[in-house]
C-alpha positions in Angstrom: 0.0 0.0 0.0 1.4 3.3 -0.5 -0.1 5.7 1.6 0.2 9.6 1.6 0.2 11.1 4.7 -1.8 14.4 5.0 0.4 15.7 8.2 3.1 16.2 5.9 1.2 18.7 3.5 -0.4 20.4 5.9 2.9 21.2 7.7 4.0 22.8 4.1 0.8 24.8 3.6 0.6 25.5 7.5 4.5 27.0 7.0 4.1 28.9 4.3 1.0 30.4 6.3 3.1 30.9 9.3 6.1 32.8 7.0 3.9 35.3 5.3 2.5 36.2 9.0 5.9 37.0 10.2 7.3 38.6 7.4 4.1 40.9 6.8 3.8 41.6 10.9 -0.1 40.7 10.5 -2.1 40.2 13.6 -4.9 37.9 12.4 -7.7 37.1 14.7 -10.0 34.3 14.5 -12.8 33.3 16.7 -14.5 29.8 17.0 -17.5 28.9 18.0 -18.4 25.4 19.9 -21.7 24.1 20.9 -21.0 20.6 20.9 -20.2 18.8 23.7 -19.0 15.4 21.4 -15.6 14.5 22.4 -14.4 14.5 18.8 -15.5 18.3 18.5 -13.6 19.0 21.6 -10.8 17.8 20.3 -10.7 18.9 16.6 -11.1 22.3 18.1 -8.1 21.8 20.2 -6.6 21.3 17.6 -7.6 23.9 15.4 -6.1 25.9 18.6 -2.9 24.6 18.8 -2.2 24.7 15.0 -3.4 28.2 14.6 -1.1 29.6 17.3 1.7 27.9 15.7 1.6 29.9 12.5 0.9 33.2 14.8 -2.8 33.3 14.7 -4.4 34.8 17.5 -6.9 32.0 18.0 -10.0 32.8 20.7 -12.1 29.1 21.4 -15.8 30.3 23.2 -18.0 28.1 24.0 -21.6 28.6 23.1 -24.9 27.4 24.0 -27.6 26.3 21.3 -29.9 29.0 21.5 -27.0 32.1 22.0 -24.6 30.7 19.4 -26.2 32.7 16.4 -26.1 36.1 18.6 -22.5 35.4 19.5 -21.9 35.0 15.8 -23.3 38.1 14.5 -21.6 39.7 17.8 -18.1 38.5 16.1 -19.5 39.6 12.8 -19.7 43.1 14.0 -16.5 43.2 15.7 -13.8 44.8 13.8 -10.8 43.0 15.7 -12.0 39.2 14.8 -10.8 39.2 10.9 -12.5 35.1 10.8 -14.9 33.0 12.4 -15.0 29.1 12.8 -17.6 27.6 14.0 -18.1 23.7 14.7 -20.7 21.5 13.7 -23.0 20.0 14.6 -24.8 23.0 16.2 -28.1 21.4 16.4 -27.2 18.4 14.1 -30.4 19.2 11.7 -31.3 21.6 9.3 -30.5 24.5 11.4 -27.2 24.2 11.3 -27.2 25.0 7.2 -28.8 28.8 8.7 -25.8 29.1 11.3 -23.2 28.4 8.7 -25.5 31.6 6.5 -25.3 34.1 9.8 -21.3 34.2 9.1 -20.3 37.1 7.5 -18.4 35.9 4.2 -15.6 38.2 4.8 -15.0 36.4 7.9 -15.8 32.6 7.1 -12.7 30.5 7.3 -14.4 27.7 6.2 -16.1 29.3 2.8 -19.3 27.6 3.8 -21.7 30.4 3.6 -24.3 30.9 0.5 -21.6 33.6 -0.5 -19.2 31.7 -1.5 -21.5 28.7 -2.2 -22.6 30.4 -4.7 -20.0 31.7 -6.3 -18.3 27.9 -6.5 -21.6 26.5 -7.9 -21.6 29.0 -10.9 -18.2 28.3 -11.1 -17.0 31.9 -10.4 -12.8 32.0 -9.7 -12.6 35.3 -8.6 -14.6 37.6 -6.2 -14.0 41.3 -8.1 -14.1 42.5 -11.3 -10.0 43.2 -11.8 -9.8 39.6 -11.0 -7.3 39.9 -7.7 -9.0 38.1 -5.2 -9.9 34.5 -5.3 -12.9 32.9 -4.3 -12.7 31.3 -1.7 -13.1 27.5 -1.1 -14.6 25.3 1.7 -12.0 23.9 3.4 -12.5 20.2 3.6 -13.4 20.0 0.1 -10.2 22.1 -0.5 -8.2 19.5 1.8 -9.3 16.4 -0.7 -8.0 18.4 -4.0 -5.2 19.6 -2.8 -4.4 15.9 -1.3 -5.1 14.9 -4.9 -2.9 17.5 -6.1 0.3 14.8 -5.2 -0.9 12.2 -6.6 -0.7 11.2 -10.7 -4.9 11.9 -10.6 -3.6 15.6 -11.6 -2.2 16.9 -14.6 0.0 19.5 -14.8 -1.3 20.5 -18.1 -4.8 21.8 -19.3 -7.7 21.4 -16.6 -5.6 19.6 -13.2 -8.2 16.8 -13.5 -9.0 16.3 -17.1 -10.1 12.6 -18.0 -10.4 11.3 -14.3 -13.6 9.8 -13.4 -14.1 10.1 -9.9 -16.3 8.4 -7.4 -18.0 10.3 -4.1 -19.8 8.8 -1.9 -21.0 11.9 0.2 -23.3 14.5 -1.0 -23.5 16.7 2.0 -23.3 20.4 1.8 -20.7 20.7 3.4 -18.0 18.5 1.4 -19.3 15.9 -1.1 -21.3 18.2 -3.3 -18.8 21.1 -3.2 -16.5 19.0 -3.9 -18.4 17.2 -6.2 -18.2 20.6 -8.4 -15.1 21.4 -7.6 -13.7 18.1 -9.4 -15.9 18.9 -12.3 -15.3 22.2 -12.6 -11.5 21.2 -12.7 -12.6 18.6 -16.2 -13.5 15.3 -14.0 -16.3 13.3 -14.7 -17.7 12.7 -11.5 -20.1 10.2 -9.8 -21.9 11.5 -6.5 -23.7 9.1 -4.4 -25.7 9.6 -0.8 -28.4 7.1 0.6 -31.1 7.4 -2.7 -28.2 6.4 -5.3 -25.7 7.7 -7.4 -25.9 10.3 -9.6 -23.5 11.6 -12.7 -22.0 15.3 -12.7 -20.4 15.9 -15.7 -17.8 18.4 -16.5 -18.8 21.8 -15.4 -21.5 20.5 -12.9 -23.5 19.2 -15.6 -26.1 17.1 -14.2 -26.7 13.6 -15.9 -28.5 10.0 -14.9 -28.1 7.6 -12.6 -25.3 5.0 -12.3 -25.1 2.0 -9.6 -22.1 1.3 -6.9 -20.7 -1.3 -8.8 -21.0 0.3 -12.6 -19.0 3.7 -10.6 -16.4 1.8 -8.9 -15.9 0.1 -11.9 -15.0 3.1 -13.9 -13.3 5.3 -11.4 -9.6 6.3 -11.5 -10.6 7.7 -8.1 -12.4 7.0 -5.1 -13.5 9.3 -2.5 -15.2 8.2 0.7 -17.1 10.5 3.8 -19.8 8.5 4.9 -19.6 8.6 9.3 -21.7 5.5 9.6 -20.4 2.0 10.3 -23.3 0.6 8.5 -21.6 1.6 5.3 -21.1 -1.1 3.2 -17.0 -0.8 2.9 -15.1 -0.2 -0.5 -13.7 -4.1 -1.8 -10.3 -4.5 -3.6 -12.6 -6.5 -6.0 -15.4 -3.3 -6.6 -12.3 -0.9 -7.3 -10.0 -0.7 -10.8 -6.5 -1.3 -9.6 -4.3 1.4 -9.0 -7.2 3.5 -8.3 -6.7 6.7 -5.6 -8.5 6.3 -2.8 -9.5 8.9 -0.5 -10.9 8.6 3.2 -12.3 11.3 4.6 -14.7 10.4 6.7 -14.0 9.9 11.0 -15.1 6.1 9.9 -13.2 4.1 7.7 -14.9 3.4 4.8 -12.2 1.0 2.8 -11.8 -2.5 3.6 -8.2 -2.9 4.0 -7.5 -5.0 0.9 -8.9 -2.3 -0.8 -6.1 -0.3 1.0 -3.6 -2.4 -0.3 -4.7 -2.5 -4.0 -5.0 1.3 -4.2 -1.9 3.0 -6.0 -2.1 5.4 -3.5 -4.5 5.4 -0.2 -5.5 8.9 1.8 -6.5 7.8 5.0 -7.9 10.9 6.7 -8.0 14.6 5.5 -8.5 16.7 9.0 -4.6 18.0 9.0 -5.0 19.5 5.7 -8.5 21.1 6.5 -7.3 22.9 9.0 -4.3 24.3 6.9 -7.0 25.0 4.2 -8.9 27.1 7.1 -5.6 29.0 8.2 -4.9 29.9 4.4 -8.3 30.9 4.1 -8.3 33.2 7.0 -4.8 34.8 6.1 -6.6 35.2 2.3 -8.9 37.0 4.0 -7.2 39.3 6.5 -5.3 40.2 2.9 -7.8 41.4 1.2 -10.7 42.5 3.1 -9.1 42.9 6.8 -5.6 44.1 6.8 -4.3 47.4 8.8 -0.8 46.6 9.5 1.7 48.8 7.5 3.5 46.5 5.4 7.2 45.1 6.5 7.9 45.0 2.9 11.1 46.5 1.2 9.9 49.3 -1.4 
């Protein structure tokens, strides 16, 4: 099995994060937000901490109750020293939590999960001005997985990065399979999106098509991408996948049998490294263009 670990990417991207900090003198602030009281949550916002103060973010954890978490938002929003808000789900674990993720302002959302930026990925819209300087932003997980991919031989370093890949999801949340569904098409993949009613085809450019079935996708796929945080997932089997096909967990749960494991030409075991890295750039994107005050340490 050859495995790529995400901790060493996200070290790079976290470094390069931490450098332009220093050198520019910024003093980026980011607030997050927890409701849960899930062990895992605890934790991944420890994390998100720890790895934010090691790149010199000023990083403020709060934690909110269920029915003040949207005031405490909007009272961030409206604070001019907090340049990005994380907030981490699930806040209600329903369809609520879709409106929390709306109350961020889109100038401050690390994660790129608002309708803003939604938007603006959906219609496949690079850029968020009209001279074309600032970059749309991403959300992050979904960023994580195709910049994971990014090292492996799924991208090309000519034309559109993922030209001629099919690739298999099973996830269609909001939050990462069906952004990322469109970012993988929008980048020339051909793409095959599943949740619990079936699959479904995304052509290039988000172009929605038919149906297709497990085994017919799996079949195809030069690329397999799993999130589904359920053991009752029927796992991915050496013998459903082509061989030397990238595989991609990203999902708390494994979702790969391990002889799948070992016939993948490369196997991703987890993403959450990299999506925090993905947050931090995000942020420092942001305190760049919309948020920053420091005089810069540049030479002329």
């Amino acid at each position: 099995m050859n495995s790529l670990d995400p901790d060493i990417l996200a070290s790079v991207h976290r470094e390069e994060v931490r450098l332009q900090i220093a050198r520019k003198g910024y003093g980026l602030r980011v607030a997050g937000f927890l409701v849960s009281t899930d062990k895992a949550s605890q934790t991944y916002a420890e994390y998100t901490r720890a790895s934010s103060e090691s790149v010199g973010v000023h990083f403020r954890l709060q934690a909110s109750a269920q029915d003040s978490v949207a005031d405490d938002i909007r009272a961030a929003n409206a604070d001019a020293s907090v340049h990005g808000i994380f907030v981490y789900y699930p806040v209600f674990g329903d369809a609520r939590d879709a409106g929390i993720r709306d109350l961020v302002a889109p100038y401050k959302d690390v994660e790129g999960l608002s309708a803003y930026w939604m938007k603006r990925l959906y219609a496949n819209e690079r850029f968020d001005d009209p001279q074309r300087r600032h970059k749309s932003l991403l959300p992050c997980t979904a960023l994580a997985v195709l910049k994971l991919l990014e090292e492996t031989e799924a991208h090309s370093e000519t034309g559109l990065p993922f030209s001629g890949q099919t690739i298999t999801i099973f996830n269609r949340s909001d939050v990462v399979g069906r952004p990322l569904a469109h970012m993988l098409s929008n980048d020339g993949a051909r793409v095959f999106s599943f949740d619990i009613d079936g699959g479904q085809v995304i052509g290039v450019n988000g172009a929605a098509g038919g149906g297709i079935s497990r085994a017919d996708a799996l079949r195809e796929s030069t690329v397999v991408i799993t999130g589904v945080p359920s053991r009752q997932f029927e796992r991915v089997r050496a013998a459903e996948i082509r061989p030397g096909a990238v595989c991609v967990n990203f999902s708390s749960v494994q979702n790969f049998d391990e002889d799948a494991k070992e016939a993948a030409g490369v196997y991703i075991p987890r993403v959450g490294p990299m999506t925090v890295a993905m947050c931090l750039r995000n942020a420092l994107r942001l305190y760049e263009n919309h948020h920053r005050t420091e005089v810069s340490t540049d030479a002329p």
